[in-house]
N, C-alpha and C positions, 0 to 999 in steps of 0.2 A: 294709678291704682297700686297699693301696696300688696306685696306678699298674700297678708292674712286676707285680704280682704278678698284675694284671687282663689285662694284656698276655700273662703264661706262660696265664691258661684259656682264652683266645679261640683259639679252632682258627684252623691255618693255612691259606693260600690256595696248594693248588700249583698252581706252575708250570713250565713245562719247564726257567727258570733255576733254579727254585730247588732241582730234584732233582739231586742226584748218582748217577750210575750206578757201582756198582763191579762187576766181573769176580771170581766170587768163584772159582768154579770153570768148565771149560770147558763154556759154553750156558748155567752160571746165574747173574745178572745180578740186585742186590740194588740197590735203589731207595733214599734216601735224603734227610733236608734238616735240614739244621742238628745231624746226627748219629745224626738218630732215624730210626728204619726206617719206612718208607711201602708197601713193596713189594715183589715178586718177579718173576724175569721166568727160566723153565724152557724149556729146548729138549725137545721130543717126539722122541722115534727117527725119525719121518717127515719130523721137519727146522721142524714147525710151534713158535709161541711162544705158550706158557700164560700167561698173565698173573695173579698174585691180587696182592689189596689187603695191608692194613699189618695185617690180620685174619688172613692167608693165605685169605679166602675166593677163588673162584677168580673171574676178571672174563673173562676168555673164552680163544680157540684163534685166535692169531693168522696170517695168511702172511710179514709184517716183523716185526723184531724192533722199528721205530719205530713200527710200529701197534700194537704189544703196549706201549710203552713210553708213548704218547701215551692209551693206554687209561686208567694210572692218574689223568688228569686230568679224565676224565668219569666216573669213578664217583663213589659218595654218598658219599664219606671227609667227616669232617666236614668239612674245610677246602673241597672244592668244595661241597657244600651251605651253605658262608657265601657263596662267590662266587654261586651261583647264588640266594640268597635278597637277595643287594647289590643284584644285575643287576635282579631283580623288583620290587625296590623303587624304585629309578631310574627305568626305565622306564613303572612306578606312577604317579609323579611327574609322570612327562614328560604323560605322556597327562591325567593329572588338571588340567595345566596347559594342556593346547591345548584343553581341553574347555572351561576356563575363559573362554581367549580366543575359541573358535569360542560361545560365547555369550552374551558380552558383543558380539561381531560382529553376529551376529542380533539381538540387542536393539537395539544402534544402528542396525541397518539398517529395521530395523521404525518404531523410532520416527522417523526419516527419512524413510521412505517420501510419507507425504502431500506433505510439501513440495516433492516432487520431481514 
């Protein structure tokens, strides 16, 4: 498998740059990135914003249309289930490394001790 071709199966990372919002009809609001559909965004008779995913499952009943639109960024579409599996891993890291240093610390202070 080439490069590029590894590059098209890896889920994308949204984010607010990277979607486009188009006006398809008045109140509904089709979500977008790089030309592929990611999302929907419906006005209810009572004025609220439904929001579903690039599934059309539905992701909730919003009061803004930017809380309905910032919603598509925290559900499990693949691409944030990679950001959030990136983040976990980093973080992973981080902690495995101050653990590392917080004891090598205690070791030298330990072995220290007497002389002191």
């Amino acid at each position: 498998m080439s490069l590029l071709e590894r590059d098209q199966d890896a889920p994308r990372i949204l984010t607010a740059r990277s979607i486009t919002w188009s006006t398809v009809a008045p109140g509904f609001y089709v979500a977008s990135t790089n030309g592929e559909f990611v999302g929907s965004i419906d006005t209810s008779p009572d004025g609220h914003f439904i929001a579903l995913d690039g599934q059309a499952t539905p992701i909730g009943r919003f009061a803004t249309l930017k809380e309905a639109q910032h919603s598509l960024l925290t559900t499990e579409a693949p691409g944030n289930r990679a950001r959030k599996l990136r983040t976990r891993r980093h973080l992973r890291m981080t902690a495995t490394a101050s653990g590392a240093v917080a004891g090598a610390l205690a070791l030298t202070a330990g072995a220290l001790a007497p002389f002191i």
